[in-house]
C-alpha positions in Angstrom: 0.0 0.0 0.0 2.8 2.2 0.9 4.6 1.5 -2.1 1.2 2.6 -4.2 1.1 5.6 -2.7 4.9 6.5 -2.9 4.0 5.5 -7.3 0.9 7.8 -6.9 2.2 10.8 -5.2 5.5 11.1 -6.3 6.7 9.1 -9.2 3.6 9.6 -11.7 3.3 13.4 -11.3 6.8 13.4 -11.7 7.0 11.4 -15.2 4.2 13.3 -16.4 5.9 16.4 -15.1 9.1 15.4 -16.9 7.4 13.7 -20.2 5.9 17.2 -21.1 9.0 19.3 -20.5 10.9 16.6 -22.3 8.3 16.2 -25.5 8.3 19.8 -25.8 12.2 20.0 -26.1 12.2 17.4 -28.3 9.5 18.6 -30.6 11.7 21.8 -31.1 14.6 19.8 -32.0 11.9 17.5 -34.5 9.7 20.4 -36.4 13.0 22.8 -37.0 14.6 19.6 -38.3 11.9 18.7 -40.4 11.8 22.5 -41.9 14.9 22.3 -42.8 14.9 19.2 -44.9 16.4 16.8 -42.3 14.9 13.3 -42.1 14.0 12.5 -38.6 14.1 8.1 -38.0 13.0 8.5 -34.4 11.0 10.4 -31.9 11.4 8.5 -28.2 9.9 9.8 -25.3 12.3 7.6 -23.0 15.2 5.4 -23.4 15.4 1.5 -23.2 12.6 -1.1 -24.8 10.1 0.6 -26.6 6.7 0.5 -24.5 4.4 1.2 -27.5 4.9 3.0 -31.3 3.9 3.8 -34.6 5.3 5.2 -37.5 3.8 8.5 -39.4 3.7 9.5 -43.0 7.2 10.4 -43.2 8.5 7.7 -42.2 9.1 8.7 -38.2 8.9 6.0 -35.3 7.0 7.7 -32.8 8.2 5.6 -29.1 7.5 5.5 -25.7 10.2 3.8 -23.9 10.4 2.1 -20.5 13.4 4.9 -18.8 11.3 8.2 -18.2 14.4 10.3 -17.8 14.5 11.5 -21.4 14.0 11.4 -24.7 15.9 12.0 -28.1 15.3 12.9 -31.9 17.6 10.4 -33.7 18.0 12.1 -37.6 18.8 9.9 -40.4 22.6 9.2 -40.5 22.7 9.5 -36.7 24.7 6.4 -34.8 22.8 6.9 -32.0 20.4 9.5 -30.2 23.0 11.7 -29.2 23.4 13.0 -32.8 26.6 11.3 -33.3 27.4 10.8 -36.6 27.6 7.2 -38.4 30.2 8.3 -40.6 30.4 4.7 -42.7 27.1 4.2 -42.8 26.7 7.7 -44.6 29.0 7.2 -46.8 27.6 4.3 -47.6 24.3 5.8 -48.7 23.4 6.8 -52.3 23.7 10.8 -52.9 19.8 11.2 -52.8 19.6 9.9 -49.3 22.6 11.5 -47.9 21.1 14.4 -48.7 18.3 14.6 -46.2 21.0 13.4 -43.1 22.0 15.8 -40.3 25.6 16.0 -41.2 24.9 16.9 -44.6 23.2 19.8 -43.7 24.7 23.5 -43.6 26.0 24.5 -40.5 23.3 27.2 -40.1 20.9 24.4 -40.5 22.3 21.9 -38.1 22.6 25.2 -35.3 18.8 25.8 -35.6 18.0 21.9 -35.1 19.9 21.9 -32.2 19.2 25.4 -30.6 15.7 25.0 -31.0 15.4 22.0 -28.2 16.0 24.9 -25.6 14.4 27.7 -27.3 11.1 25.7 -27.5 11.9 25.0 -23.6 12.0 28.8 -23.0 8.8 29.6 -25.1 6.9 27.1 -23.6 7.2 28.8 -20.5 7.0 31.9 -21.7 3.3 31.2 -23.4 2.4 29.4 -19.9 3.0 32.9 -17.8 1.7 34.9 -20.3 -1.4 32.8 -20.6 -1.3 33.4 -16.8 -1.2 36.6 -16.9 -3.8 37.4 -19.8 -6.3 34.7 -18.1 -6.1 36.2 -13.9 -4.6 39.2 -14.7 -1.1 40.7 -12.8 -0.1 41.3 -9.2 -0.7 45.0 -8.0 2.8 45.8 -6.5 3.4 48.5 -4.0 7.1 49.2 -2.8 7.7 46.7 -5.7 6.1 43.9 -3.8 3.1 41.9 -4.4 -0.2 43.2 -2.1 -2.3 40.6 -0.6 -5.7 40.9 0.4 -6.5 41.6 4.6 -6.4 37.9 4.9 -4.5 36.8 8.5 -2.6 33.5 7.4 -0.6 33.4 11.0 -1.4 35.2 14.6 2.0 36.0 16.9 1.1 34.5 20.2 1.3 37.2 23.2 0.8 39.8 20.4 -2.0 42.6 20.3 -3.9 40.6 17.7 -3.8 37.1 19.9 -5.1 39.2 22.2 -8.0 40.3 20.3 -9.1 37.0 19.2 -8.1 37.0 15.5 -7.4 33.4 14.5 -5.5 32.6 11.1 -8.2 32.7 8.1 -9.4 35.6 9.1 -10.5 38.2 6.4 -10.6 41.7 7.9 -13.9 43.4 6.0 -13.4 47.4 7.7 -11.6 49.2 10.5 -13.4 51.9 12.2 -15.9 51.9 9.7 -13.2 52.2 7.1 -13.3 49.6 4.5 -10.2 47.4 4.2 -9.0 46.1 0.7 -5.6 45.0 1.6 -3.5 43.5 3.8 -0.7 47.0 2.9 -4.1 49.2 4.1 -4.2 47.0 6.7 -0.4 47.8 7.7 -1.2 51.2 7.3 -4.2 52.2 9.2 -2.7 49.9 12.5 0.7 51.6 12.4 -0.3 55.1 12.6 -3.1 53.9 16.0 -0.6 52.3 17.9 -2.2 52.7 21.8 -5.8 53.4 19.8 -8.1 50.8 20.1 -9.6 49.8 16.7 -12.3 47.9 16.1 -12.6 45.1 13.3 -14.9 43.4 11.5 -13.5 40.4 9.8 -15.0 37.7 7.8 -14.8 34.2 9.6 -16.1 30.8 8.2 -18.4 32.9 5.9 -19.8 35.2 8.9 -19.1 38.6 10.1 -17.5 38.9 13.7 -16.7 41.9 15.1 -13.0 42.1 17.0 -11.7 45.5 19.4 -7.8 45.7 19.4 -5.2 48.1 20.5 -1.8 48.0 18.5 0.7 47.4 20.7 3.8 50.2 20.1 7.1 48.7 18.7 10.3 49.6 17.3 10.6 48.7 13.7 12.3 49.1 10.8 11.6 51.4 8.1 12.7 53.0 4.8 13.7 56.1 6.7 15.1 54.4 9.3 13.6 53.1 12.6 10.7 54.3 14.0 7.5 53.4 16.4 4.8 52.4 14.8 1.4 50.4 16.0 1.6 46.5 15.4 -0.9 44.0 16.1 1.2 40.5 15.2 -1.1 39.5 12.2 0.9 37.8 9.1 -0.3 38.2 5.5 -1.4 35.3 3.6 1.2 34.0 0.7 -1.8 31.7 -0.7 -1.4 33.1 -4.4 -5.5 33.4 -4.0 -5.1 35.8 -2.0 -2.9 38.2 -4.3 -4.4 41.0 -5.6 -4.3 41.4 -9.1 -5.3 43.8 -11.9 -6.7 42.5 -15.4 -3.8 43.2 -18.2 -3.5 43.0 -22.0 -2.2 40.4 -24.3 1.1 42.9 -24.9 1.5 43.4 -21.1 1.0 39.6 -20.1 3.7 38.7 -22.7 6.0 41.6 -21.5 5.6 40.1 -17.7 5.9 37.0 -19.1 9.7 37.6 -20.9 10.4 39.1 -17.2 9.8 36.2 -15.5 11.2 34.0 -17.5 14.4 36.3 -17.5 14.2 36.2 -14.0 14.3 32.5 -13.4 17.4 32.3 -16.3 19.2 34.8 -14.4 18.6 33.5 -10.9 19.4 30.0 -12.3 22.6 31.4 -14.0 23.8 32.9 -10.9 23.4 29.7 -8.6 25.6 27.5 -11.1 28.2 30.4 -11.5 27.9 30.6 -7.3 28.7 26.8 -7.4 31.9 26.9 -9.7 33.1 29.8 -7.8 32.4 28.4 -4.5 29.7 30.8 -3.6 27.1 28.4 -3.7 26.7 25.3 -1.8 26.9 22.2 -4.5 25.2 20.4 -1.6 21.9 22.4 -3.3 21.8 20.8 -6.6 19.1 18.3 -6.8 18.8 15.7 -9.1 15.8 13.2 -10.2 14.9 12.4 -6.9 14.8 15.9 -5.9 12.7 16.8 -8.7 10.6 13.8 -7.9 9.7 15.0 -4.7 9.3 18.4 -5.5 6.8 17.4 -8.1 4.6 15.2 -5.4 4.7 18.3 -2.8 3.5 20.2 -5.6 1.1 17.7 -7.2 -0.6 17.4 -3.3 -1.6 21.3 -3.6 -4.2 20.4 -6.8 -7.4 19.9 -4.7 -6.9 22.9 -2.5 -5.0 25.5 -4.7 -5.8 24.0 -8.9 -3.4 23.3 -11.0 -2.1 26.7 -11.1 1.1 25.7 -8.7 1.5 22.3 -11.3 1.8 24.6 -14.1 4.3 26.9 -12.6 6.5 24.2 -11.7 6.5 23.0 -15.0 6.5 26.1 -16.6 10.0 27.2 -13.9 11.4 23.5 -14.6 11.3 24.1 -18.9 13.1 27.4 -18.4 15.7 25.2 -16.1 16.1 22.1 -18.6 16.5 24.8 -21.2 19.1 26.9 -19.6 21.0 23.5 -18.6 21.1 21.8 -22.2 22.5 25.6 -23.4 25.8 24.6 -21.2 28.8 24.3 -23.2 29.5 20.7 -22.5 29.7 18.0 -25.1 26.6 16.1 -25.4 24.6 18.6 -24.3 23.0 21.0 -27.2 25.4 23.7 -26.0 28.0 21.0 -26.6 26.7 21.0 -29.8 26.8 24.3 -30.6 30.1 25.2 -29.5 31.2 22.8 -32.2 29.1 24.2 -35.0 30.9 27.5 -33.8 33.9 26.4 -33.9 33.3 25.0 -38.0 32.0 28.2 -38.9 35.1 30.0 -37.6 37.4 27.1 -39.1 35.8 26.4 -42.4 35.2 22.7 -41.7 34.3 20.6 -38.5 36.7 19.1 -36.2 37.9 15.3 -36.8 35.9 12.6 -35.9 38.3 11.7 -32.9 38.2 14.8 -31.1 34.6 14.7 -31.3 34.5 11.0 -29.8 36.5 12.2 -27.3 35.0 15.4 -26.1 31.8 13.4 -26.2 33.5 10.5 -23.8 34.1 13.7 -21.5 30.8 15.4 -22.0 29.0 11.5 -20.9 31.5 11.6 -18.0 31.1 15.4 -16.7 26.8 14.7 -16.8 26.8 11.2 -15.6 29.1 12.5 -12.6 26.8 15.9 -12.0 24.1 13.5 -12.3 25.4 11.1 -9.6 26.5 13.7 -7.3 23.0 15.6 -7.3 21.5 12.0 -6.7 24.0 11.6 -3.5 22.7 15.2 -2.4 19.0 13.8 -2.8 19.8 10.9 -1.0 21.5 12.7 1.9 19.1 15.2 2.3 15.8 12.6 2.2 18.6 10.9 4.8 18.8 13.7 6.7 15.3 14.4 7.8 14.5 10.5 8.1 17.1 10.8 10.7 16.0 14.4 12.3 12.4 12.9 12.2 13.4 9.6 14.4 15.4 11.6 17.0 
């Protein structure tokens, strides 16, 4: 029984998580192929024995495979689905046929297969914030920040507000009368009556109840420095429900929607750059078990929050795989890449050797970052079975 749960909590959203981010990285590297005249043998969702297939028009094998850690586009002329060439075989083939093969493409051409794997990762998510965006509108922002609605997700014991009998849930409707539309109000009004009493009326299990408090005087800090100000102990709610937002057009959602996808490359990009330069902790990598969980945490918010937090992870994790296959390590499209560059600036590509070499380094370097964010996985899932048995 435990085991069926562990499968239906964790591994399944997970492979579905990963399957979509992984078809749509693959379909990038399959349609730009196609368009430019390349014949595609294989489409696996997967690696190992093929699960079920067919083959379409053009002669593509369309798989699903029994490993759902992957997938691959293997183009005719490919030895394998790493886009290694089969350099006898092609020679082997009559001029018609080698025509439509990877290698004997323009370099140009063989760049755009390859870069559009991660460029279809990052418009995916793009379309899914901006779709976001355009369908519950964007976060009102004051002080740069997003404003929540006079919800109470937490009450400080001992505080003002414990005091008055405010309980978490609670939706603060007016003050004094004064009608309340945000938690930043909220903030407001109670810091400038500290020593006042207020009274509330908040919303509670879908009826009215009316609360008296007096904001207890602290010490806090400010923009302009410290200063006294009336506090009650309430804490805002972070349920994204609960954010206020304002309706937007298509041109905005997209702009917000290039931010945040910005954002997540650049805070990404600065966490492996933190790792090489020993800024970061490489105990913070995760790896497929990592994922795994995170996916189940997130899959266990559908029946209270929707499918909104599902699609963010995915959308976040497409931006990730696409920033990671960019990397300039062999085997990896950025791998790739830098050797197409490297032809263009040298007229012809490098010698078969050197690219079965750098490959042999590129399978070494992944498998290894693989392994080592599987030990941190394993270590941390150790860590709290530990904690939790002490």
């Amino acid at each position: 029984m435990d085991l069926l749960m562990t499968l239906l909590v964790y591994i399944l959203p997970f492979v579905i998580v990963l399957s979509i981010i992984v078809f749509v990285h693959e379909y990038g590297h399959f349609i730009v192929g196609r368009l430019c005249g390349i014949k595609v043998d294989a489409f696996s969702l997967g690696f190992g024995p093929e699960i079920c297939a067919f083959d379409d028009r053009k002669g593509t094998r369309w798989r699903i495979a029994a490993i759902p850690l992957g997938g691959y586009v293997k183009f005719h002329g490919d030895a394998n689905g790493a886009s290694m060439s089969d350099a006898e075989s092609v020679a082997a083939m009559p001029a018609e046929e080698r025509a439509v093969t990877f290698f004997a493409q323009p370099v140009w051409k063989r760049a755009a297969t390859v870069f559009a794997g991660p460029a279809f990762n990052f418009i995916f998510a793009i379309a899914i914030f901006a779709g976001v965006f355009l369908a519950f509108g964007r976060p009102v922002l004051v002080n740069g920040e997003p404003v929540a609605t006079p919800r109470i997700s937490a009450v400080d014991a001992g505080r003002a507000g414990a005091r008055a009998g405010f309980l978490p849930g609670d939706l603060v409707q007016t003050i004094d009368g004064q009608t309340i539309e945000s938690f930043f109000r909220l903030q407001q009004v109670v810091a400038a009556s500290a020593g006042k009493e207020l009274r509330f009326v908040v919303l509670r299990n879908g009826a009215e109840t009316s609360l008296t408090a007096t904001p207890d005087l602290v010490e806090a800090d400010t923009p302009k420095g410290k200063a006294k100000l009336g506090r009650l102990g309430l804490k805002s709610s972070e349920d994204f429900r609960d954010m206020l937002v304002e309706p937007c057009s298509a041109p905005e959602a997209l702009e917000m929607a290039l931010e945040k996808t910005w954002s997540i490359v650049e805070t990404t990009g600065r966490f492996f750059a933190g790792v090489v330069t020993g800024r970061e902790s490489p105990a913070n990598l995760s790896g497929p078990i990592g994922i795994a969980e995170a996916s189940g945490r997130v899959a266990q918010k559908i029946p209270t929050l929707g499918l909104w937090p599902m699609i963010n992870w995915i959308a976040l994790l497409s931006v990730s795989v696409g920033l990671l296959n960019l990397m300039p390590v062999p085997l990896l499209d950025g791998g790739h890449l830098m050797f197409f560059v490297i032809e263009a600036l040298r007229g012809r590509a490098l010698n078969d050797r050197v690219q079965e070499y750098a490959f042999r380094i590129g399978l070494a370097t992944v498998g290894s970052l693989m392994l080592f964010a599987t030990y941190n996985d394993l270590a941390r899932g150790l860590r709290r079975l530990v904690g939790g048995g002490s």
